[in-house]
DSSP file (Angstrom, degrees, kcal/mol; ACC not computed):
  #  RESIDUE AA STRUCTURE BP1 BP2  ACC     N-H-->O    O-->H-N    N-H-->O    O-->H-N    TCO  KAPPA ALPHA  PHI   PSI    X-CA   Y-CA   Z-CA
    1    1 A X              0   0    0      0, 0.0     3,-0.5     0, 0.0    20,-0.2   0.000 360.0 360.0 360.0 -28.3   59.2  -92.4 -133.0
    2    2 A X        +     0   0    0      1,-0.2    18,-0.0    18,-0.1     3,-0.0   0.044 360.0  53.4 -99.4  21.1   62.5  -90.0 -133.8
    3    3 A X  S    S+     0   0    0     18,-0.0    -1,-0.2    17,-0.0    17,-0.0   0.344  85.0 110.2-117.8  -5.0   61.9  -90.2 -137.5
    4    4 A X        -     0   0    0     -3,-0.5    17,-0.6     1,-0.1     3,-0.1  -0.318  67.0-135.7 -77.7 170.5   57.7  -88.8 -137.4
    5    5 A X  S    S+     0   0    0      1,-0.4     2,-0.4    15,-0.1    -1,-0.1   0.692  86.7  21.5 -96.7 -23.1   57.2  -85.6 -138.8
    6    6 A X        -     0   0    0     13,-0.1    -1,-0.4    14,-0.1     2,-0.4  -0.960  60.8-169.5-167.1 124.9   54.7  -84.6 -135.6
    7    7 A X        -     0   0    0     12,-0.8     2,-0.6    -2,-0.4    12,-0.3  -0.901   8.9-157.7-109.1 124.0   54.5  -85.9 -132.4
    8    8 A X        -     0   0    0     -2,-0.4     2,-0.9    10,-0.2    10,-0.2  -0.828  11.3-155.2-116.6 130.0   51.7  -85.0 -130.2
    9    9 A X  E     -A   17   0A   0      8,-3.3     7,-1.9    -2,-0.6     8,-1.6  -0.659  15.2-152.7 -99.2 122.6   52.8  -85.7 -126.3
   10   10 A X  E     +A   15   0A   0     -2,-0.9     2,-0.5     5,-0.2     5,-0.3  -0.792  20.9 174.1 -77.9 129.4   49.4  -86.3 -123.8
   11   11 A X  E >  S-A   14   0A   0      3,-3.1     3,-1.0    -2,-0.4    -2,-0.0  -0.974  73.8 -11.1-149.0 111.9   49.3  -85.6 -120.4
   12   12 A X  T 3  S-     0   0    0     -2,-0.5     3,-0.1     1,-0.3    -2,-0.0   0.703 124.3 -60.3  80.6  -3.4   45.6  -86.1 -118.6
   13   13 A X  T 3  S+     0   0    0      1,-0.4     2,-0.3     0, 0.0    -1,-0.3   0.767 117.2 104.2  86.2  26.7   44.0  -86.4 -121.7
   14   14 A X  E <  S-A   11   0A   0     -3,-1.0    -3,-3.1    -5,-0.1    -1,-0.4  -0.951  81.9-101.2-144.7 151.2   45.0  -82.8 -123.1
   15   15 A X  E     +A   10   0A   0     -2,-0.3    -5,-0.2    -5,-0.3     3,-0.1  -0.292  41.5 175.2 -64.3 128.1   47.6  -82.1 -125.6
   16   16 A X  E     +     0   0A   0     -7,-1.9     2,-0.3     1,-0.5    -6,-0.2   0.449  68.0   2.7-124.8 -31.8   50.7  -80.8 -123.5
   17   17 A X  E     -A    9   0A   0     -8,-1.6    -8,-3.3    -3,-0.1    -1,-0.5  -0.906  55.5-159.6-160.3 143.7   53.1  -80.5 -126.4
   18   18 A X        +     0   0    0     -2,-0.3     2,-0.2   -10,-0.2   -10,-0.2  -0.923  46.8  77.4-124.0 136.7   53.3  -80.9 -130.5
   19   19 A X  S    S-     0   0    0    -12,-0.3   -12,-0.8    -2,-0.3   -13,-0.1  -0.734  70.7 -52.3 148.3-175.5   56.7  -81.4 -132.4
   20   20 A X    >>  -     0   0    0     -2,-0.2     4,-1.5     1,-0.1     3,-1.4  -0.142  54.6-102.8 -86.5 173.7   59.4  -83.5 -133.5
   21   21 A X  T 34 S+     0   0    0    -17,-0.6     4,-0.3     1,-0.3    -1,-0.1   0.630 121.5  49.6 -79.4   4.1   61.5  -85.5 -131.4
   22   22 A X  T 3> S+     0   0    0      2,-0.1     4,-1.2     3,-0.1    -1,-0.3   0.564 117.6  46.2 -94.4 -11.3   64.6  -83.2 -131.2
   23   23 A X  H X> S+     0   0    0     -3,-1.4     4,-2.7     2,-0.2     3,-1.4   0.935 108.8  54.4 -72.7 -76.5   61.9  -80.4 -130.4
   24   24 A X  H 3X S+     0   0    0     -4,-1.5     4,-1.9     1,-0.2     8,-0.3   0.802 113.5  48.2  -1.6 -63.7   60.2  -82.7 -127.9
   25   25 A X  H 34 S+     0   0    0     -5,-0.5    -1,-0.2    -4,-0.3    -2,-0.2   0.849 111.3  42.2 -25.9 -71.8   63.7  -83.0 -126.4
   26   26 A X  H << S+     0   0    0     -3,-1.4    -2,-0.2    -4,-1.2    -1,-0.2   0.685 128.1  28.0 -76.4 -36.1   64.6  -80.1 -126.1
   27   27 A X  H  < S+     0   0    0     -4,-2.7     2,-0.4     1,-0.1    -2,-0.2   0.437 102.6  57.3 -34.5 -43.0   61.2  -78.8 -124.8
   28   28 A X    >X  -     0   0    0     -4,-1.9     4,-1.8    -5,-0.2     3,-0.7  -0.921  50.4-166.0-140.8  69.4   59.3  -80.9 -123.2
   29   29 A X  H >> S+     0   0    0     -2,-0.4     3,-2.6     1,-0.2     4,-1.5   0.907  96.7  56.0 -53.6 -64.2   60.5  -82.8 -119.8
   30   30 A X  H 3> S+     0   0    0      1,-0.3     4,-1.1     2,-0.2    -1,-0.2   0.647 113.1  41.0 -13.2 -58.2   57.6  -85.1 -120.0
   31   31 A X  H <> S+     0   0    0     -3,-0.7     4,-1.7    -7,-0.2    -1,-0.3   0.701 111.2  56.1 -48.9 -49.9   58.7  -86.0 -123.3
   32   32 A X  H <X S+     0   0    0     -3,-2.6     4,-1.9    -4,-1.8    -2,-0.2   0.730 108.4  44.4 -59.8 -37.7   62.0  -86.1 -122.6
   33   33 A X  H  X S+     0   0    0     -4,-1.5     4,-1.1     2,-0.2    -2,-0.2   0.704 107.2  58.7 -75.6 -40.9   61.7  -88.4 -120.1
   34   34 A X  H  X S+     0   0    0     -4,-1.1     4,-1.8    -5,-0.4     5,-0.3   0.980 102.6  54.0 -53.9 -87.2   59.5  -90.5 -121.8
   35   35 A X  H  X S+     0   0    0     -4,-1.7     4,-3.4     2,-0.2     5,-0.2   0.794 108.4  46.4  -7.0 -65.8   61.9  -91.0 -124.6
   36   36 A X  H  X S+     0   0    0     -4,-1.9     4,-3.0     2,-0.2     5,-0.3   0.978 109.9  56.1 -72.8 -43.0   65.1  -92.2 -122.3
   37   37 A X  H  X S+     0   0    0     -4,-1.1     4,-1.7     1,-0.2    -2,-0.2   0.962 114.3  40.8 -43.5 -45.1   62.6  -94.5 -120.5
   38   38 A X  H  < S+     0   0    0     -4,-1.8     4,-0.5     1,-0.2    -2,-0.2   0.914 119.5  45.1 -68.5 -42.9   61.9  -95.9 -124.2
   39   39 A X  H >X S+     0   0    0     -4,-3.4     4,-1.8    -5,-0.3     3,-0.9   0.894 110.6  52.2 -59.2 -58.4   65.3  -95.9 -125.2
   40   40 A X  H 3X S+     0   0    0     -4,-3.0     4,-2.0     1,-0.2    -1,-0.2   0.851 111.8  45.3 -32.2 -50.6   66.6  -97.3 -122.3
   41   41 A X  H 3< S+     0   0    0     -4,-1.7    -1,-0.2    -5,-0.3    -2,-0.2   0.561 105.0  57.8 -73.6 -17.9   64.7  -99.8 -122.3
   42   42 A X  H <4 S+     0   0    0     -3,-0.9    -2,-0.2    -4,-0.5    -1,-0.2   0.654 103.0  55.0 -79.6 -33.5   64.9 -100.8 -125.8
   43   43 A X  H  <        0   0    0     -4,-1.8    -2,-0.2     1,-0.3    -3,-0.1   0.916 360.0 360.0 -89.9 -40.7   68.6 -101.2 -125.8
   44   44 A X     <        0   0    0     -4,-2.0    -1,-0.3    -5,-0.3    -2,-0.1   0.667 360.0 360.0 -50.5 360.0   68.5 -103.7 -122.8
């Protein structure tokens, strides 16, 4: 997911936010949050 060229985040079935995952980051709580849940979770 941190290496795709375009991420498109969904919320409700509508497009809430488009970009890469340092954009996302910085952008996006939804996204953001999403991310450290996956991350978190990956590393346990």
């Amino acid at each position: 997911m941190t290496t795709a060229d375009r991420i498109i985040v969904m919320d409700a079935g509508r497009v809430a936010a488009v970009g890469t995952h340092t954009e996302l980051v910085i952008a996006d709580p939804l996204y953001a949050e999403l991310a450290a849940t996956q991350f978190l979770t990956a590393v346990e």
